[in-house]
ZATOR-287584 format. One record per residue (C-alpha): chain; y negated, x, z negated. Coordinates in steps of 0.1 Angstrom, whole numbers, plus 5000, padded with zeros to 4 digits. Layout:
<kette->A | py->Y | px->X | pz->Z>
...
end
This chain:
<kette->A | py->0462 | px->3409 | pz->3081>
<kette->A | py->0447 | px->3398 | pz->3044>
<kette->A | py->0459 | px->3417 | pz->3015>
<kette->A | py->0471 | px->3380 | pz->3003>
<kette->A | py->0490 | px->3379 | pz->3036>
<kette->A | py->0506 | px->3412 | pz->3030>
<kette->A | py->0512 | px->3405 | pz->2993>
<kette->A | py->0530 | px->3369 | pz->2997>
<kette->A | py->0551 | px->3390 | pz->3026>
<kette->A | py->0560 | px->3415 | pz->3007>
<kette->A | py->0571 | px->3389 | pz->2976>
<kette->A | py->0597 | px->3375 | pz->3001>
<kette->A | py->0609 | px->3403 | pz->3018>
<kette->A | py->0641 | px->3404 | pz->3006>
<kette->A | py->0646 | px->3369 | pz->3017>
<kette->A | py->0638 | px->3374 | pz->3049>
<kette->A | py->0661 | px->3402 | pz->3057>
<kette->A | py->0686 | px->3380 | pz->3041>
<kette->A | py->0680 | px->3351 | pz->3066>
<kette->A | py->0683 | px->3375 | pz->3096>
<kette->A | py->0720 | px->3363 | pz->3116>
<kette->A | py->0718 | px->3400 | pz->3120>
<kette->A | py->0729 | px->3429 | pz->3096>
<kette->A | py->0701 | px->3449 | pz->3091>
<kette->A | py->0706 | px->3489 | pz->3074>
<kette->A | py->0671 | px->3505 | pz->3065>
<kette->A | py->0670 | px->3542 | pz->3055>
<kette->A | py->0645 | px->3570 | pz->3053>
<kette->A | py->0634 | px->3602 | pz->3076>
<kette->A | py->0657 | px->3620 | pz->3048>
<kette->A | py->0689 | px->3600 | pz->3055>
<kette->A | py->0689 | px->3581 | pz->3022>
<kette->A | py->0700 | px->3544 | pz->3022>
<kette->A | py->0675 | px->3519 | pz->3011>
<kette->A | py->0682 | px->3480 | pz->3018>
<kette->A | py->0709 | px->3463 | pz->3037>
<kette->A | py->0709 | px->3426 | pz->3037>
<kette->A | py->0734 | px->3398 | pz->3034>
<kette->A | py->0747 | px->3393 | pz->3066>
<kette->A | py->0754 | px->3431 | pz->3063>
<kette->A | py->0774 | px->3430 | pz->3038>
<kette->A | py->0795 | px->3400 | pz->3047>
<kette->A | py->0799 | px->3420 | pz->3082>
<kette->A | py->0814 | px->3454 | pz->3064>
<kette->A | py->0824 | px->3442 | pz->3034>
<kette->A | py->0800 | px->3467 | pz->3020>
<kette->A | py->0777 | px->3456 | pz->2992>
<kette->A | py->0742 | px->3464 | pz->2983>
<kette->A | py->0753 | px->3487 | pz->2955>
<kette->A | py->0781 | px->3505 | pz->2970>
<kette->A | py->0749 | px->3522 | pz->2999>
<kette->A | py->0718 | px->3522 | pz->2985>
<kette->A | py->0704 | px->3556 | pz->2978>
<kette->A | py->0736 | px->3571 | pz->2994>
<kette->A | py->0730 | px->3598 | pz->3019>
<kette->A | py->0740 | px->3586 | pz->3051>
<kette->A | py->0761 | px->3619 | pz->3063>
<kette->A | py->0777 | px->3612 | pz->3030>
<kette->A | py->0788 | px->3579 | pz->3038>
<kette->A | py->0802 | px->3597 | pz->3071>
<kette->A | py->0818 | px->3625 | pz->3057>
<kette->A | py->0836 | px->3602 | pz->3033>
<kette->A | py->0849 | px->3581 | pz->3059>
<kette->A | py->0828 | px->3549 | pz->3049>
<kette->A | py->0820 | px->3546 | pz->3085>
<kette->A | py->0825 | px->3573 | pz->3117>
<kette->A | py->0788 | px->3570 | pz->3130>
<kette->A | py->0753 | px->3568 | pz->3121>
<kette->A | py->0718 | px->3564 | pz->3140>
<kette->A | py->0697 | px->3576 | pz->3113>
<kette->A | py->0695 | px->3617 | pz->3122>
<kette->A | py->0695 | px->3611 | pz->3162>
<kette->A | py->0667 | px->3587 | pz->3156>
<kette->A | py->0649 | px->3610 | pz->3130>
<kette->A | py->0648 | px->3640 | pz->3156>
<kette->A | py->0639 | px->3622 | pz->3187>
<kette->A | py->0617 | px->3593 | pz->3174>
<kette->A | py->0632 | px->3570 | pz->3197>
<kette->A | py->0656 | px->3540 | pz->3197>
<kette->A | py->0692 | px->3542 | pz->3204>
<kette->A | py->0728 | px->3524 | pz->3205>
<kette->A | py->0760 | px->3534 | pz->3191>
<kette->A | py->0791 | px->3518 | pz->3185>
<kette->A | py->0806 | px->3522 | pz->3149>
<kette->A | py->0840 | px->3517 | pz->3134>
<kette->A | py->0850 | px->3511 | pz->3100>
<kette->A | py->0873 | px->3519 | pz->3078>
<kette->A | py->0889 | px->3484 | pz->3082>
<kette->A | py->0888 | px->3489 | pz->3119>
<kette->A | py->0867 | px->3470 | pz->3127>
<kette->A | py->0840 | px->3477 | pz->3151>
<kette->A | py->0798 | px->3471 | pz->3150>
<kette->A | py->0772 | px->3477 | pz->3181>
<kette->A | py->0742 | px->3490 | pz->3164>
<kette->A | py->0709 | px->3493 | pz->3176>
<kette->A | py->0685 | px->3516 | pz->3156>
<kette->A | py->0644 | px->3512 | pz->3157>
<kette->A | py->0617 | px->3543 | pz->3141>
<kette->A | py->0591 | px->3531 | pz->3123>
<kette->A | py->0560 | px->3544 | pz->3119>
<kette->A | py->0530 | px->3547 | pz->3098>
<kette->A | py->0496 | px->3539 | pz->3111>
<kette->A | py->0488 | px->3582 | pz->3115>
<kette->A | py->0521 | px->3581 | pz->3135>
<kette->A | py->0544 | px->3593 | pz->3113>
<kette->A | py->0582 | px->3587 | pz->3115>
<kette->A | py->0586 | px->3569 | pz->3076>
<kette->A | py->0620 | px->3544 | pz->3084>
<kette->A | py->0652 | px->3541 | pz->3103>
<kette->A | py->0657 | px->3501 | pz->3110>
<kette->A | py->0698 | px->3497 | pz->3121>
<kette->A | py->0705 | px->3462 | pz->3134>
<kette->A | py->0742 | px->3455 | pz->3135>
<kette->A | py->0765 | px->3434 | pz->3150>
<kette->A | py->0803 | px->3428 | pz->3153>
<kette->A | py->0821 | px->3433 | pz->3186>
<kette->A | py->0853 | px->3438 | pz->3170>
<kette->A | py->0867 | px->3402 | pz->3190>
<kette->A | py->0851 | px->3408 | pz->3221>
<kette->A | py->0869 | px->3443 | pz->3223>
<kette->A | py->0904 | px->3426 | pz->3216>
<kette->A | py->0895 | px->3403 | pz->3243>
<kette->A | py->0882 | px->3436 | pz->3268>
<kette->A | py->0918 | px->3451 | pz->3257>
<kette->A | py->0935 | px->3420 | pz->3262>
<kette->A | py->0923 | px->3419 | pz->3292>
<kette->A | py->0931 | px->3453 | pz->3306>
<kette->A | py->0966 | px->3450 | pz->3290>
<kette->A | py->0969 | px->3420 | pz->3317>
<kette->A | py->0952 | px->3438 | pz->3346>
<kette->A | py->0981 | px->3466 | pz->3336>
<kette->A | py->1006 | px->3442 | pz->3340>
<kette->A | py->0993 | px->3424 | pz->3372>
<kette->A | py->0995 | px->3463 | pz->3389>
<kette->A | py->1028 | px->3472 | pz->3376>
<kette->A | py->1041 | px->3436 | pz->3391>
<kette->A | py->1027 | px->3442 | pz->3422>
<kette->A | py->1040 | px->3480 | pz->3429>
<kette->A | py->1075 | px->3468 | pz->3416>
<kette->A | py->1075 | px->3435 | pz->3437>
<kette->A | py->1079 | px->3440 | pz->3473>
<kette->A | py->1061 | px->3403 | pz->3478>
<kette->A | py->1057 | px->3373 | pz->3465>
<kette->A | py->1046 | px->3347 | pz->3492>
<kette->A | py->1048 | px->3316 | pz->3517>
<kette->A | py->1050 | px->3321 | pz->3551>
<kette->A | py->1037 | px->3301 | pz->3572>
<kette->A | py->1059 | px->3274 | pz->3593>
<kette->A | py->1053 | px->3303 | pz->3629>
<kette->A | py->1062 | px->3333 | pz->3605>
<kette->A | py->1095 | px->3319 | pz->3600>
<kette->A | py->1111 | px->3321 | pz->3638>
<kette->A | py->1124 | px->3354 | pz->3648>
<kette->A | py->1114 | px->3366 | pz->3680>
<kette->A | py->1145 | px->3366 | pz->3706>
<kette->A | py->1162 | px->3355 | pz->3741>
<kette->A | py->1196 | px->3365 | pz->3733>
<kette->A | py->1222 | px->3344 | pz->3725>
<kette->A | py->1238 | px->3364 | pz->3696>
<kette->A | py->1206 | px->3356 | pz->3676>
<kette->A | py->1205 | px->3321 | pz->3690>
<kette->A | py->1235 | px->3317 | pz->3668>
<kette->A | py->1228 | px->3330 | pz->3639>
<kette->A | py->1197 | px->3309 | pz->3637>
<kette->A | py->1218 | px->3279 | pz->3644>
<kette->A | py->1240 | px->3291 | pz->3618>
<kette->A | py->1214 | px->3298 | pz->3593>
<kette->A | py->1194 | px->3263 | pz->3604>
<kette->A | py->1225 | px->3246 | pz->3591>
<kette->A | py->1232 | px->3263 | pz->3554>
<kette->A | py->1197 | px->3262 | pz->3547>
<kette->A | py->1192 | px->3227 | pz->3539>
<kette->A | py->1218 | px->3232 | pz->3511>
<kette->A | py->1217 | px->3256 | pz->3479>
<kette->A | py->1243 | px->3273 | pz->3489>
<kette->A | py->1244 | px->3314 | pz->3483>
<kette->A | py->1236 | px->3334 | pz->3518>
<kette->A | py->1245 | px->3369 | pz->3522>
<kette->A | py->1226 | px->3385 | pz->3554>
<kette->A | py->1248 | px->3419 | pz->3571>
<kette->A | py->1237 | px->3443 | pz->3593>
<kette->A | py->1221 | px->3475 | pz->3600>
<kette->A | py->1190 | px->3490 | pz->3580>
<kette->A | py->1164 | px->3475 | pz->3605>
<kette->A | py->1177 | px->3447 | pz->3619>
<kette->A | py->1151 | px->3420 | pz->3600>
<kette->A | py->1171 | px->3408 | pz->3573>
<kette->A | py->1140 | px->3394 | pz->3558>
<kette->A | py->1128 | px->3377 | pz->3584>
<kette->A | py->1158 | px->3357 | pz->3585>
<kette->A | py->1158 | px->3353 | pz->3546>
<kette->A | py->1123 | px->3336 | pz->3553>
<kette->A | py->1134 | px->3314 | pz->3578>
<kette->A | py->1164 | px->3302 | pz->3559>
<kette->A | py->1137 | px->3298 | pz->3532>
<kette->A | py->1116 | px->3275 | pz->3553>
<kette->A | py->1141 | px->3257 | pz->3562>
<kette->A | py->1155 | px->3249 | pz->3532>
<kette->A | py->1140 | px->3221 | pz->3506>
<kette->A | py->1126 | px->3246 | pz->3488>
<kette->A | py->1103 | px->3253 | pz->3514>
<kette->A | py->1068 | px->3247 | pz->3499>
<kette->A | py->1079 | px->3266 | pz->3465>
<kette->A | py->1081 | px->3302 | pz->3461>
<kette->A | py->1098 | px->3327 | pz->3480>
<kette->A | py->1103 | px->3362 | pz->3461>
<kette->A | py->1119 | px->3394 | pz->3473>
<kette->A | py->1129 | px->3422 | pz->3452>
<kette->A | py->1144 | px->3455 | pz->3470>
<kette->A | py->1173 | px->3460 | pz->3447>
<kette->A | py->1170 | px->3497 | pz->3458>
<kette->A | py->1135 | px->3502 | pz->3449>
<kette->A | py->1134 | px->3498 | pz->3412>
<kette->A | py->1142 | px->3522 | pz->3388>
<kette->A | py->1175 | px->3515 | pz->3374>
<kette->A | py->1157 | px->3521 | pz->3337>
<kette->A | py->1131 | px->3493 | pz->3347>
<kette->A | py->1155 | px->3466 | pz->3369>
<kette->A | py->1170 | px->3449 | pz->3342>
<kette->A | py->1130 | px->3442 | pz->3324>
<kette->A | py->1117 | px->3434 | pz->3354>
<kette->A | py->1147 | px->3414 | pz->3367>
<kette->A | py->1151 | px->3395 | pz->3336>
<kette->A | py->1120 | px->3398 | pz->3316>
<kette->A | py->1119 | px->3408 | pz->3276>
<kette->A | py->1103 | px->3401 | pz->3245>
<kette->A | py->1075 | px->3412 | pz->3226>
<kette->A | py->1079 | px->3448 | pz->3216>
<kette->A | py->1114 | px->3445 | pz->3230>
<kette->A | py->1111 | px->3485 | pz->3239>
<kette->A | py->1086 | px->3511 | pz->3237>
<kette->A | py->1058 | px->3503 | pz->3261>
<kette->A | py->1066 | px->3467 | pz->3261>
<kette->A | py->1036 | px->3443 | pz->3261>
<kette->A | py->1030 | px->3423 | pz->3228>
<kette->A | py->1035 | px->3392 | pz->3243>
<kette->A | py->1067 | px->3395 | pz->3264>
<kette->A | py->1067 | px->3397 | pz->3302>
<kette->A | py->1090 | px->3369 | pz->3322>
<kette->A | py->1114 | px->3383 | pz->3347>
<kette->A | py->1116 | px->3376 | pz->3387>
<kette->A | py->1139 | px->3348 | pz->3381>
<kette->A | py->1118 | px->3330 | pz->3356>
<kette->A | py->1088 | px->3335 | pz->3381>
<kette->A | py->1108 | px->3321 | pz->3409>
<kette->A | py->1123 | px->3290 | pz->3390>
<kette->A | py->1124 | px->3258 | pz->3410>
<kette->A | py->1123 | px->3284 | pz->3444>
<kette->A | py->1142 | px->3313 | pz->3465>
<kette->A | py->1152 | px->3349 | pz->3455>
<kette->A | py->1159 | px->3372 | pz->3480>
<kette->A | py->1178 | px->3404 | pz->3470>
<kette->A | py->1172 | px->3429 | pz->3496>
<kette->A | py->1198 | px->3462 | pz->3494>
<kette->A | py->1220 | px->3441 | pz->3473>
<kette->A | py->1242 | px->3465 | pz->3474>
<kette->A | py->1225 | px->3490 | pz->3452>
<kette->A | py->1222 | px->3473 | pz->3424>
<kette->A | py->1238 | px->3488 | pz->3392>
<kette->A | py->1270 | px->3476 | pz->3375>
<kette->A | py->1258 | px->3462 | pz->3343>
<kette->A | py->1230 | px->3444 | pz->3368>
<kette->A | py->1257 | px->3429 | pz->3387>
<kette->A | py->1271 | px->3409 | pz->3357>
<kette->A | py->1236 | px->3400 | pz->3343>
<kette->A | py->1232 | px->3386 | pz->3381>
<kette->A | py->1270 | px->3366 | pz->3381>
<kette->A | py->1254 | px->3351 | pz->3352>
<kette->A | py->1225 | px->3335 | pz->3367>
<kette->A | py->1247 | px->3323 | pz->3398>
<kette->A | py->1274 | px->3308 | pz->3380>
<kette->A | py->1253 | px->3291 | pz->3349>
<kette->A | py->1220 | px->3291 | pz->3361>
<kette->A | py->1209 | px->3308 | pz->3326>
<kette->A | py->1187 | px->3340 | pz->3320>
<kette->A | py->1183 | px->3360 | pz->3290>
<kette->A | py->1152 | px->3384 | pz->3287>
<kette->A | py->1156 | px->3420 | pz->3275>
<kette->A | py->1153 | px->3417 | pz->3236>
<kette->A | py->1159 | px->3379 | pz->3233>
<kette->A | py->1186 | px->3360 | pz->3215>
<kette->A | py->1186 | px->3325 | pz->3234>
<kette->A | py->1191 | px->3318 | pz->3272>
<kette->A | py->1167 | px->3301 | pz->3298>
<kette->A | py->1177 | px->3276 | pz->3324>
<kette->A | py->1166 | px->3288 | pz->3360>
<kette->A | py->1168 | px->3270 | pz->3394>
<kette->A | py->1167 | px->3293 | pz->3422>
<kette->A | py->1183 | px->3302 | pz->3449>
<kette->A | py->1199 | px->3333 | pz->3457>
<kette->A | py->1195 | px->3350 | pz->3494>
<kette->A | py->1212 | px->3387 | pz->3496>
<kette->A | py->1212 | px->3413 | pz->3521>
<kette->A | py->1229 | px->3447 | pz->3525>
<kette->A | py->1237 | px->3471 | pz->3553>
<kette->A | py->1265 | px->3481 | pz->3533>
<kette->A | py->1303 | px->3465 | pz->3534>
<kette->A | py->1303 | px->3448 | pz->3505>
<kette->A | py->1342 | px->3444 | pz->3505>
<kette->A | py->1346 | px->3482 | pz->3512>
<kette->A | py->1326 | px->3483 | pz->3481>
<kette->A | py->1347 | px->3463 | pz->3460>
<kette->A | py->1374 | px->3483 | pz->3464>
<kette->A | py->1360 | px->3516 | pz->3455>
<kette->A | py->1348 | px->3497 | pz->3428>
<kette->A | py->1310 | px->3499 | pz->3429>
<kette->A | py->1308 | px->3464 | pz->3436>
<kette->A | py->1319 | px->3435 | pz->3414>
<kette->A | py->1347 | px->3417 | pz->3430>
<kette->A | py->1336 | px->3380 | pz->3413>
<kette->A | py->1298 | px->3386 | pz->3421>
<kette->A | py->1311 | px->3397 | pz->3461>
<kette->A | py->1327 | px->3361 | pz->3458>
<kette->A | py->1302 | px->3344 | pz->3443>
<kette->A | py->1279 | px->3355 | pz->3473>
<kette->A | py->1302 | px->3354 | pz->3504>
<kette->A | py->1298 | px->3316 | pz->3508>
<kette->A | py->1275 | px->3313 | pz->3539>
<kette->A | py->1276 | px->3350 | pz->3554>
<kette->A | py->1260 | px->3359 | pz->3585>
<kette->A | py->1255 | px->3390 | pz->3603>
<kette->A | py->1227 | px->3398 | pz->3620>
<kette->A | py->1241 | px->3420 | pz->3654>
<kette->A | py->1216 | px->3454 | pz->3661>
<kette->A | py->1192 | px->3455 | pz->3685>
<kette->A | py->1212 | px->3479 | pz->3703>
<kette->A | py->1236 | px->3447 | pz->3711>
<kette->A | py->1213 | px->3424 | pz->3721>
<kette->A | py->1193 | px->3439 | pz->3749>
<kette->A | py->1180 | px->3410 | pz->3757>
<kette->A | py->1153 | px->3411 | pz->3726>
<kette->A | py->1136 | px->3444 | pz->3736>
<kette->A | py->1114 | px->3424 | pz->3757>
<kette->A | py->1101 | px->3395 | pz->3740>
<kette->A | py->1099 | px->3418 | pz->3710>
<kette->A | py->1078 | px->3444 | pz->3726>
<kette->A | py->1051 | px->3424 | pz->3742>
<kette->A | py->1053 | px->3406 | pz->3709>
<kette->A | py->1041 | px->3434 | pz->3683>
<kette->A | py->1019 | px->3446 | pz->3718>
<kette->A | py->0999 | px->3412 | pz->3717>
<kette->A | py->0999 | px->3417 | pz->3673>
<kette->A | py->0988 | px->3453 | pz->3666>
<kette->A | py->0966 | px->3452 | pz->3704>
<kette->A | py->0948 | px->3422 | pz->3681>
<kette->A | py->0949 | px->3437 | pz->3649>
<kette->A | py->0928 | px->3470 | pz->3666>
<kette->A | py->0906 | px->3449 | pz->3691>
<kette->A | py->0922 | px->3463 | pz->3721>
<kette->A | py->0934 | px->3445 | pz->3752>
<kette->A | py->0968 | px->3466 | pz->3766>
<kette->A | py->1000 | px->3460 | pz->3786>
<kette->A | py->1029 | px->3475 | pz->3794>
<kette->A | py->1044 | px->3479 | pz->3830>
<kette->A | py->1080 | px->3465 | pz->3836>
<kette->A | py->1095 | px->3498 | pz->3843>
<kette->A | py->1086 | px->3508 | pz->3811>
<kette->A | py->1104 | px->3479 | pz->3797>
<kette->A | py->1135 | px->3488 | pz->3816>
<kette->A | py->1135 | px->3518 | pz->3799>
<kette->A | py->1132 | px->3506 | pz->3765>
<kette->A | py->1155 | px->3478 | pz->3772>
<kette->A | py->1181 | px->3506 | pz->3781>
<kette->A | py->1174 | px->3528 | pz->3747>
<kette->A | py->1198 | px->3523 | pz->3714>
<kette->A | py->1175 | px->3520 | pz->3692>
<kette->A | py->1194 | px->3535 | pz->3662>
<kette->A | py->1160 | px->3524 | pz->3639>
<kette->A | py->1167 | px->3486 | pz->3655>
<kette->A | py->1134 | px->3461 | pz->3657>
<kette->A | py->1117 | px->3483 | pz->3627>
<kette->A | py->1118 | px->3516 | pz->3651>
<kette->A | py->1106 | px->3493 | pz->3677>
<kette->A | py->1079 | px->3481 | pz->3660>
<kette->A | py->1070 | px->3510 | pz->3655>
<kette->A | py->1070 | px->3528 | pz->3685>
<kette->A | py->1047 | px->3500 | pz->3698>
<kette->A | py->1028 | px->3502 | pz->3670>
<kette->A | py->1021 | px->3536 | pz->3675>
<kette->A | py->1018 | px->3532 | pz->3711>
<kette->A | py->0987 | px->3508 | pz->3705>
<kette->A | py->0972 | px->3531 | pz->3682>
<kette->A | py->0973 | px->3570 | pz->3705>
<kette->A | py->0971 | px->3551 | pz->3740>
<kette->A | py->0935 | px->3554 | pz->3756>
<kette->A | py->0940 | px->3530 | pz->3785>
<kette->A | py->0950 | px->3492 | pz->3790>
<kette->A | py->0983 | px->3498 | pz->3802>
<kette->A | py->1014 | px->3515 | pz->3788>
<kette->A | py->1034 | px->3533 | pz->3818>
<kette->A | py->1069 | px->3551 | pz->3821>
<kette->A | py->1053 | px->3590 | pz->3809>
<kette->A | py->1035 | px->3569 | pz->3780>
<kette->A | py->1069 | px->3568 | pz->3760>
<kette->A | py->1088 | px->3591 | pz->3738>
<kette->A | py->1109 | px->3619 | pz->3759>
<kette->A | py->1134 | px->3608 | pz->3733>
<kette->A | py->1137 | px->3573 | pz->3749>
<kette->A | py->1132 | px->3579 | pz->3789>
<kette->A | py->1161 | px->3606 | pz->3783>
<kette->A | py->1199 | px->3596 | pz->3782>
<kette->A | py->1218 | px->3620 | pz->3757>
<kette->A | py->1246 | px->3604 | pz->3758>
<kette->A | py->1249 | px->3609 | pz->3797>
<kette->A | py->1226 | px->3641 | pz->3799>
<kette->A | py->1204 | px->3624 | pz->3825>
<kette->A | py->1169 | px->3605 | pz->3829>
<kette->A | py->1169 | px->3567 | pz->3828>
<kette->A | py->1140 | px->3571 | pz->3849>
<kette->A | py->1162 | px->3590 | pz->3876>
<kette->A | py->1188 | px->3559 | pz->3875>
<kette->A | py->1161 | px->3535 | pz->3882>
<kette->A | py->1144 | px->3554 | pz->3912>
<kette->A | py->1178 | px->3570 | pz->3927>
<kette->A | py->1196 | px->3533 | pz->3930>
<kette->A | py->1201 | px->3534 | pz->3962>
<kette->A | py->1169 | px->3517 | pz->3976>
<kette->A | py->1142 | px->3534 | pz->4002>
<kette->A | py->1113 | px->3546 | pz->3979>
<kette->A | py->1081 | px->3531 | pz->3998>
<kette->A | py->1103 | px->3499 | pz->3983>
<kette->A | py->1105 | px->3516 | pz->3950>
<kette->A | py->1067 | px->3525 | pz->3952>
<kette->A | py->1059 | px->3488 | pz->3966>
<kette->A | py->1069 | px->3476 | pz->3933>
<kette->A | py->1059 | px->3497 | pz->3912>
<kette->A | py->1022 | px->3487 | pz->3927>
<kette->A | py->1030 | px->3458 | pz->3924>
<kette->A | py->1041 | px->3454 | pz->3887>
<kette->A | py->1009 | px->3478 | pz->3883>
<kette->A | py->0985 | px->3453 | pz->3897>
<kette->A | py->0997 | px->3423 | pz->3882>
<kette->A | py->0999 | px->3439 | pz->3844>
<kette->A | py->0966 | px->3447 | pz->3858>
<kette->A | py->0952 | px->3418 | pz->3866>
<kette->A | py->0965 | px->3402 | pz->3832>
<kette->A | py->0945 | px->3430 | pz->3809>
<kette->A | py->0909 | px->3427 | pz->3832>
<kette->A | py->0919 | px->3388 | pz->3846>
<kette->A | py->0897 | px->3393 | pz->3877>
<kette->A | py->0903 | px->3405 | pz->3911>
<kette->A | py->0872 | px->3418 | pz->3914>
<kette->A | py->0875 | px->3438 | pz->3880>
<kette->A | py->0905 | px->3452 | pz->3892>
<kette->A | py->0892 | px->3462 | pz->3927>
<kette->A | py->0863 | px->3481 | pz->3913>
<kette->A | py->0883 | px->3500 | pz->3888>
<kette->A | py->0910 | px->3511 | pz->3909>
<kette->A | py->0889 | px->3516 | pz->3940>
<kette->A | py->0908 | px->3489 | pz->3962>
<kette->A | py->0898 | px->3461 | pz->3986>
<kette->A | py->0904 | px->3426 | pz->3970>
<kette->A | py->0925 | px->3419 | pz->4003>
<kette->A | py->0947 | px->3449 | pz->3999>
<kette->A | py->0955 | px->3436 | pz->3957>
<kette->A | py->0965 | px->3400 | pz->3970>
<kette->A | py->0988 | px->3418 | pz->3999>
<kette->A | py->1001 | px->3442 | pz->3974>
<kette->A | py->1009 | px->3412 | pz->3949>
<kette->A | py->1025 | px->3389 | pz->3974>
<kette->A | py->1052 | px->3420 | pz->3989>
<kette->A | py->1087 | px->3414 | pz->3982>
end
């Protein structure tokens, strides 16, 4: 480059540095501040005068600014990033470059700066709502809509036949429903069905266990509150389930342990349809529609008086109690090979379960009701190494009788009958659950070692 060229350059220097739509902060190997530009000082609120010839350090140490590049660049001769914050709080990326001279000496520090102050707002914003998403979802037992087959129970018995009629027949309306029964029983899956049933079908479907919330956190989340209603409380509010669920169904599972001062807040919303967040001064209209559930007797509750006699009333128009498995013996089998065909899916597998087995667990309690169930199959699916689930495969818990002190497996091979007849069928309940898991003959034959003739005779036996 021509002396000339260098000359005219340096005669407009300034102005270039001043066009930059960076900031730019030069210094020297010693620290000392020699030019910032415009943009600069409109990004600080720093001036020209106010840094240059100030020691950088000083400009720390006097709170100016928490962080320089100047020294880290100086001692390594290499480039490097930083983010800065002000006194004003607000915050700068900069990017510092050495400069050298042509024998390679470090003579400059060259800071380019720029404001990120809005886009960490927006990062905080953002985490803020990622914060409140979580704490939704561990509080919330589910938010969803089932699908039109989620929504029939599984069953043969009568008793449930009727209260699905009964159930069928409220839902249409708005009408409150209270579901009874045993911790177990599948209380939600009714609520769901009387949800799909009802014309709020295709809106949303909320359930909150009453007795999973922290009494400190139900009336927030319950309700909603206000900016900075409470310590902790998000700067722009939060709405509660009922807001969230406007226009569909609530379901309050464990009704029945919900506080006192809940209770009233909850009268509120059934007999005005009105809401007021935690914190607020002015109520909100809500449409929804209420489904409880308890396995406690609410009016038993009432009179101790940890349940509110109006809000009991209030609730008690459509109740329904769902009978436990133990009285409706009828369900153990349609239930088991149910959750067998679900989890045997869910894991790949391809299992059965003889029918002596069944007798057995058609002939068990079942204190836990469909949710032990479920689980015993569940685990059943998960331990078991072959295709099909025998008598010794269960629990000693189940097979035994406590009650009686004796085997149910004894009752059902000591009735009575000669035991190549007891044996016959057993072989033959064998090879036909069998011939469901491999659905060939020939399968069959070769894994057990049989003739194809000798399956078809065994099959046919009565």
């Amino acid at each position: 480059m021509t002396t000339r060229s260098m000359d005219f350059l340096s005669k407009y220097f300034e102005c270039i540095l001043d066009a930059l739509p960076d900031g730019v902060f030069v210094s020297d190997v010693s620290g000392i501040t020699l030019r910032v530009n415009r943009m600069y000082e409109q990004l600080t609120g720093l001036t020209q005068e106010q840094v240059q010839g100030k020691q950088v350090r000083a400009l720390v140490e006097n709170g100016v600014f928490d962080k320089v590049l100047n020294p880290e660049i100086v001692r390594t001769g290499k480039p490097a990033t930083h983010v800065q914050q002000l006194q004003n709080g607000k915050k700068l990326v900069l990017s510092g470059f050495p400069v050298f001279d042509e024998s390679g000496a470090l003579r400059l520090v060259v800071t380019f700066v720029r404001d990120i102050t809005m886009i960490t707002r927006l990062n905080e914003q953002m985490e803020e709502q990622r914060h409140l998403i979580d704490q939704f979802h561990e509080q919330m037992a589910y938010i969803t809509q089932k699908s039109s087959k989620a929504l029939t129970p599984v069953y043969e018995s009568q008793a449930i036949q009727g209260v699905v009629n009964m159930l069928q027949t409220v839902a249409p309306t708005d009408a409150s429903v209270l579901l009874l029964g045993e911790t177990g029983v599948g209380k939600d899956v009714f609520a769901r069905l009387t949800h799909g049933h009802s014309a709020r079908k295709d809106k949303i479907f909320l359930k909150v266990d009453c007795g999973g919330i922290s009494e400190t956190l139900t009336e927030s989340e319950m309700f909603g509150y206000m900016p900075g209603a409470f310590t902790g409380a998000s700067s722009k509010g939060k709405a509660g389930y009922f807001e969230l669920a406007d226009g569909g169904t609530v379901f309050l599972d464990e009704i029945g342990e919900l506080p006192l001062s809940m209770q009233t807040r909850l009268l509120r919303v059934l007999q005005d349809g009105e809401i007021m967040r935690v914190g607020g001064s002015r109520t909100t209209k809500v449409d929804v529609r209420i489904i409880a559930a308890t396995n406690k007797n609410l009016s038993e509750c009432v009179e101790t008086g940890t349940f509110r006699r109006d809000l009991y009333y209030r609730l008690n128009v459509a109740t329904v109690t769902i009978p436990a498995l133990r009285e409706r013996p009828d369900d153990v089998r349609p239930l088991v090979e149910h959750f067998l065909r679900y989890y045997a899916g869910k894991y790949g597998k391809s299992m059965a379960i003889m029918e002596v087995a069944l007798s057995i667990l058609s002939r068990y309690q079942w204190p836990g009701n469909v949710r032990e169930l479920q689980n015993l199959v569940h685990g059943l699916v998960i331990t078991h190494k072959g295709s099909l689930i025998s008598l010794r495969d269960l629990p000693v818990h189940i097979t035994e009788d406590k009650t009686r002190g004796r085997c149910y497996a004894d009752e059902i091979l000591t009735g009575g009958r000669a035991l190549k007849n007891i044996m016959a069928d057993i072989e033959r309940d064998f090879l036909q659950q069998a011939l469901e898991v491999h659905g060939s003959v020939q399968k069959v034959a070769d894994l057990f070692q049989i003739d194809r003739s000798t399956i078809f005779r065994k099959i046919q036996k009565k």
